[in-house]
N, C-alpha and C positions, 0 to 999 in steps of 0.2 A: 546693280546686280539683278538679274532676272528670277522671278519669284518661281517657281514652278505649282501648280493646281497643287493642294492641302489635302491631305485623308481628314473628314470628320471619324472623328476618334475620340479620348477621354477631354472632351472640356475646348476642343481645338477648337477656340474661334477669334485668334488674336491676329489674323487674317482676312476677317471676313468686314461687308461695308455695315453689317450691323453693330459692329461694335463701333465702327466709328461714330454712327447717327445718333446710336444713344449717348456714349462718349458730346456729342456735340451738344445734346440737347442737357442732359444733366451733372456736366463738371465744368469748374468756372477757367474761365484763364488763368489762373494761378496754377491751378492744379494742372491744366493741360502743357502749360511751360514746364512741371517737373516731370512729366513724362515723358515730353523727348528730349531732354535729360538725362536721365534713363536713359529710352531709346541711343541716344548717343554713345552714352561709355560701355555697355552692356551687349555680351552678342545675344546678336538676335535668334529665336529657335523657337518651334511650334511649343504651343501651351504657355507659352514664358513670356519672354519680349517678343514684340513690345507691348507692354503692360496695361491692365483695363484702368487703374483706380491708382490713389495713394491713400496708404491708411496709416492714420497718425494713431489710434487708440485698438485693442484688441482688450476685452473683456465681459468675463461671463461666457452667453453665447454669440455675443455683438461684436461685430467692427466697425470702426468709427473713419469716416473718409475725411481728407483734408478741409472739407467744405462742411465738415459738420453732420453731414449724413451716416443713418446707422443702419446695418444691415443684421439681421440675423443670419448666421452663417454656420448654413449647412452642408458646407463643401470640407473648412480647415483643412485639407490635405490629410486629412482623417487621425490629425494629432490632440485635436481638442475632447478628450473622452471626458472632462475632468474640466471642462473649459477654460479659455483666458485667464490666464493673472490670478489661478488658484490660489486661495493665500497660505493653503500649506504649500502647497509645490515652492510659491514665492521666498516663505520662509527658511525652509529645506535648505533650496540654493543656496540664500544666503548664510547662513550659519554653517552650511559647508565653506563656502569663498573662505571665509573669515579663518576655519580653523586649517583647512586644508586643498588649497583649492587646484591641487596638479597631482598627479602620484608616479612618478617616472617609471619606466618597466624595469622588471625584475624585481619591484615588491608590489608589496599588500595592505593594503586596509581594514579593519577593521568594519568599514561600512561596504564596501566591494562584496566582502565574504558575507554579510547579514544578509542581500539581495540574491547572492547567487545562493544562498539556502533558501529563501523565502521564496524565489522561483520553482526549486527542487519540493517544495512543499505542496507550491497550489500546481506544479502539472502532476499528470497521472503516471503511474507503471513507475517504472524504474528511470522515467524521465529527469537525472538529476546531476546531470555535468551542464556545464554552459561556459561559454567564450561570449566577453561583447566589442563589440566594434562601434565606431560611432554614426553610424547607417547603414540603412535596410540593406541598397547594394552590395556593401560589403560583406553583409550576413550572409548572404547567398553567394559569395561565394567563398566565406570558412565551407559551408554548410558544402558545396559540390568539390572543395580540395578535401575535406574529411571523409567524402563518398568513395573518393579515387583513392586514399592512401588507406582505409577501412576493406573496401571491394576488390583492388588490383582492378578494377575495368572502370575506361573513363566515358562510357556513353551515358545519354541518358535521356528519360523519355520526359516530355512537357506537354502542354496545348496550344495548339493555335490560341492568337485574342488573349493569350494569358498577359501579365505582367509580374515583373522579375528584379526590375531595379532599371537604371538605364546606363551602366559600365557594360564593355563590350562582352564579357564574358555573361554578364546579366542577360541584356537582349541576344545571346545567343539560345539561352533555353526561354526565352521569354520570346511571345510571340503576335506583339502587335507591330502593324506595318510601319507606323510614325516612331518608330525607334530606330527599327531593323533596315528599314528601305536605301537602298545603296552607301550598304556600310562595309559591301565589299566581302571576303569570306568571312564567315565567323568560325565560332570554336567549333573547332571538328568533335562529332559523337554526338551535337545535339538533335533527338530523335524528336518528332513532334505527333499529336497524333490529336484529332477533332475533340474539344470540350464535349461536356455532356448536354448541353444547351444545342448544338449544332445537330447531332445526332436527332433531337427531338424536330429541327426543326426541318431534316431531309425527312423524317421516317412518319411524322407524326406525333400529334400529341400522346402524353405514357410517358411513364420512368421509364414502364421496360424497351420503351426508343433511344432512351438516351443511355441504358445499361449497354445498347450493342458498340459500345466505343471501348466497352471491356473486355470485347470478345477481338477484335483487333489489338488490344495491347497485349492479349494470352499470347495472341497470334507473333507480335511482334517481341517479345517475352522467349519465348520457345525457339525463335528465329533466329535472334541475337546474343551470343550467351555471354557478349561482353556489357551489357547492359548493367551499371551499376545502380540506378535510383532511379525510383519515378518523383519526379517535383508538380508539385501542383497546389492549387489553391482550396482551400476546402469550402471555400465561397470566394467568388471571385466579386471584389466589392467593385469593381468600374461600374456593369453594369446589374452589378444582383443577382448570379445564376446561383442555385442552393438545389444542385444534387439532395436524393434524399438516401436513411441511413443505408440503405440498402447498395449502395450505389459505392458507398467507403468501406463497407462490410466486407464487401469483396474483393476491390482495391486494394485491401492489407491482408488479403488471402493469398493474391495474385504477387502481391511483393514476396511474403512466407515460400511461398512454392515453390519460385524461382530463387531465391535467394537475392532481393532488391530490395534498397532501400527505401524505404519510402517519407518523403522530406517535403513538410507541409508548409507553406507561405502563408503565415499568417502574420505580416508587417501590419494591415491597414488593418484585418480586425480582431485582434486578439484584446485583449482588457476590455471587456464587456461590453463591446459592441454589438453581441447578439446573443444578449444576454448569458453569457457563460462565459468566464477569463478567458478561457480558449476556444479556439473556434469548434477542434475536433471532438469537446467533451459533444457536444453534441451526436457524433455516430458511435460513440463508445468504442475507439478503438485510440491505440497508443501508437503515435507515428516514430520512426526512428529518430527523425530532428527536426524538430520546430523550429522556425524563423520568425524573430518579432522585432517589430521597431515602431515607429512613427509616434503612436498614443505614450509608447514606456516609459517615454521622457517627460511627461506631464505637459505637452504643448511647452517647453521651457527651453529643455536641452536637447540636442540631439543623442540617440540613445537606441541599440539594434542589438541584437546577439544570436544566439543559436544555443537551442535547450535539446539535450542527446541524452540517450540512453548511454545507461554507464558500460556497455559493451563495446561503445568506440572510442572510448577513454583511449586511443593506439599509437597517437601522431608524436610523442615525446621528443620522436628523432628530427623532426621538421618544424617549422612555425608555419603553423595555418594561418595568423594576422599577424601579429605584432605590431599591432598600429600604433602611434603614440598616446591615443587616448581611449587605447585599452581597456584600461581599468578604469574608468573616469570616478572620482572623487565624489565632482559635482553631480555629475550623472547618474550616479549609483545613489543619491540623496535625492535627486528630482525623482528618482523610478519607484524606490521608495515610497516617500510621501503621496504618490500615485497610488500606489497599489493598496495604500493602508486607507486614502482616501474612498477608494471606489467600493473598500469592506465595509468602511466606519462609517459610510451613506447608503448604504443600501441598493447602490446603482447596479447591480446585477439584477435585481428584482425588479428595480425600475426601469427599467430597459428590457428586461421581459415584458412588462404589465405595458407597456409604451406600443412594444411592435403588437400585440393585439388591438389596442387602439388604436396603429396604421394601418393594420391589415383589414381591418372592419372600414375606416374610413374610407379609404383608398377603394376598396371594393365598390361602395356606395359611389363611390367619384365614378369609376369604368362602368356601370351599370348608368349614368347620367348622361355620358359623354364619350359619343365615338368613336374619337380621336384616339382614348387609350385602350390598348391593345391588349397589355395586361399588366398585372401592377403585382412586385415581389418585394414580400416583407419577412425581417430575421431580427427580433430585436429593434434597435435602433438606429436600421439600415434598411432604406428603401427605395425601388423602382417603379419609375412611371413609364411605361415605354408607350412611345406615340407612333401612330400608325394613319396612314391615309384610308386604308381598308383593311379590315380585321379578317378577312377571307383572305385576301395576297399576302396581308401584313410588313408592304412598302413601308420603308421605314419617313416617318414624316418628319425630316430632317430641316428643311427653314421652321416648319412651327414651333420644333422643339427650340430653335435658336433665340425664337421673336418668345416666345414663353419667358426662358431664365431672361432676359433683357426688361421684359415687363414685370416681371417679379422685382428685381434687380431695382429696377423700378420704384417699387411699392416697399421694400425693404427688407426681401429677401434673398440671399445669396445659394446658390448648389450651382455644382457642375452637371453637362449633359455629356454622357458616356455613348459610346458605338453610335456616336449623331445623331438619335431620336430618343435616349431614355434617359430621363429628368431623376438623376441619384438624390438622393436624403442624407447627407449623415452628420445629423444634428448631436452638438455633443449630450452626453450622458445624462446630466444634469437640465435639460428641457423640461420643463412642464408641460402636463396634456393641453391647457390655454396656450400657451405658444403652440405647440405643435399645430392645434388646430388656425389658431392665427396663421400661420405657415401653410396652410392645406387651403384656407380661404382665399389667401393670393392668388396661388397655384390656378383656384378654378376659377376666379376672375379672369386671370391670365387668357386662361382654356376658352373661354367665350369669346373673349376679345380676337383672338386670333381663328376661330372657327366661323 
């Protein structure tokens, strides 16, 4: 079968001959026998197979490869907030299995109902109905069929470069090419319209460059009056872009005005990743319906939902999911143990007091070197974006590849996002010594290839 050319995109390099060269120089024959293995039963698809590594151990912040090698790992799919093998999370589970471990639809739990109140607790406003499903893609779309049966209008506005889940209804308002790219028509009414990063980078540096993306969504608002929600990221963790509050302030004006939804994606960082449970406590504003998954599950279970305002409490007459593991048992005991974990540690604080210590260090690193173009911190979530020239700001895409491989290397793991910027997101529970041991790599790396 004929390969066609790969967009770099989030982490896409399971294509490219540098994975093979490192692949060749440090994994043994054993290990390369079970990968095309893999390879073999497994279809193949960008970001996935065919596969870098096999990892027999996950713990802490560490993964451990068939050969013995340990990486720190700052990618997890942005599940580990709590990291590996928590042994509350561990416990949780288990002592759920034991007493209850399925819950069939049409009832209820006593521990189901403790989480969706304890949810209704830590989000803000009236945020306190919730539905879960047992993944991000599916939350998105309870979250866009509650839009349409709430609204009567089924459009709705996204961003380019966003990301949404990867079900066809997902990459219709979601909007990276390595999803979407000849997938044929998608779901009619998805409206798209430039992120606030793109704005800055046609007009200029300035917020108020990246606010004019709000004056086209009035525009497009005013235009189309079946437009039912705007969805969108309130940071978008691929590659780090962090609007500021002024930028949501408005956004939930702009929804108010028109009468629009406004429905936040917050899968990869809500549970204190940037420092606050939720992402939007940070612009003080209360979105109609929050979307959460990846971290909920305590890196254990898989585990997503959608937290609404009790005003759309509407759909009685329909099933928005009805998945069978709905209500999950085990799930609603890992999510749990998660959330009591990341209070009863302190990790909101520590993942405040963290991203100032990325944000200082990182600075000092772009002020050294370069190569980085600029560097965005939120908590314990960060970008390195690499650049051939800081005037053009070409994006330096083999360096960034030869970087994470030489890291990779030396025993650290992260993905590279939009093919030149080096993500961070190290779980919760890191210490400032690792972090910096991770930051030292980094700028060995940077020299090595420069």
């Amino acid at each position: 079968m004929e390969i066609k050319s790969f967009q770099r995109t989030e982490g896409d390099v399971n294509l490219s001959s540098e994975r093979g060269q490192w692949q060749e120089a440090n994994l043994s024959p054993a290990t390369m026998e079970v990968l095309e293995e893999d390879s073999r039963y497994f279809l193949h698809q960008s970001m996935s197979t065919p596969c870098l590594n096999v990892i027999t151990n996950a713990e802490g912040i560490y993964l451990e490869d068939m050969d013995g090698n340990k990486y720190m790992d700052f990618h997890g799919n942005s599940v580990h907030q709590v990291g590996y093998k928590n042994r509350d999370v561990v416990d949780a589970v288990k002592k759920q299995l034991d007493e209850m471990p399925f819950l069939p639809r049409r009832y209820t739990s006593p521990i189901v109902i403790e989480l969706a109140r304890k949810l209704a607790q830590l989000a803000p406003g009236d945020l306190n109905k919730v539905l879960f499903t047992p993944g991000g893609t599916s939350a998105i779309g309870l979250a866009m069929k509650l839009v349409r049966k709430a609204t009567g209008k089924f459009k709705t506005v996204s961003t380019w470069d966003s990301f949404h889940g990867a079900s066809l209804d997902a990459i219709s308002v979601g909007g990276e090419g390595v999803f979407r790219n000849e997938m044929g028509p998608l779901l009619a009414g998805a409206e798209h319209m430039l992120p606030f990063n793109s704005y800055r980078s046609i007009l200029g540096e300035g917020d108020d460059s990246g606010m004019k993306g709000l004056d086209y969504l009035a525009y497009m608002l005013e235009r189309e009056g079946d437009i039912g929600a705007v969805i969108m990221e309130p940071i978008r963790s691929t590659d780090v872009q962090i609007p500021p509050k002024a930028y949501f302030k408005r956004l939930r004006q702009l929804c108010d005005q028109f009468g629009v939804l406004l429905v936040l994606d917050e899968i990869p960082t809500a549970f204190g990743r940037t420092g606050k449970m939720f992402v939007h406590e940070h612009y003080d504003i209360v979105p109609d319906i929050v979307v959460i998954g990846k971290g909920f599950g305590g890196g254990i279970f898989p585990m997503a939902g959608i937290i609404v305002r009790e005003g759309l409490d509407v759909a009685q007459d329909i099933s928005l999911g009805h998945y069978t593991h709905e209500k999950s048992s085990v799930g609603s005991a890992a999510a749990l143990a998660t959330i009591a974990y990341i209070e009863n540690n302190g990790l909101l604080e520590h993942a405040a007091q963290m991203g100032v210590f990325l944000k200082q260090r990182l600075t000092e690193m772009m002020h050294k070197h370069v190569i980085i173009g600029d560097v965005r911190v939120i908590g314990m979530l960060a970008a390195i974006e690499l650049v051939t020239d800081r005037q053009t700001k070409e994006k330096a895409v083999e360096a960034a590849e030869k970087v994470m491989y030489l890291c990779m290397k030396r025993g650290l793991s992260f993905k590279v996002s939009g093919g030149n910027v080096l993500t961070l997101v190290p779980p919760l529970i890191t210490t400032q010594e690792q972090l910096e041991q991770a930051l030292n790599m980094i700028e060995l790396a940077l020299e090595e290839v420069v």
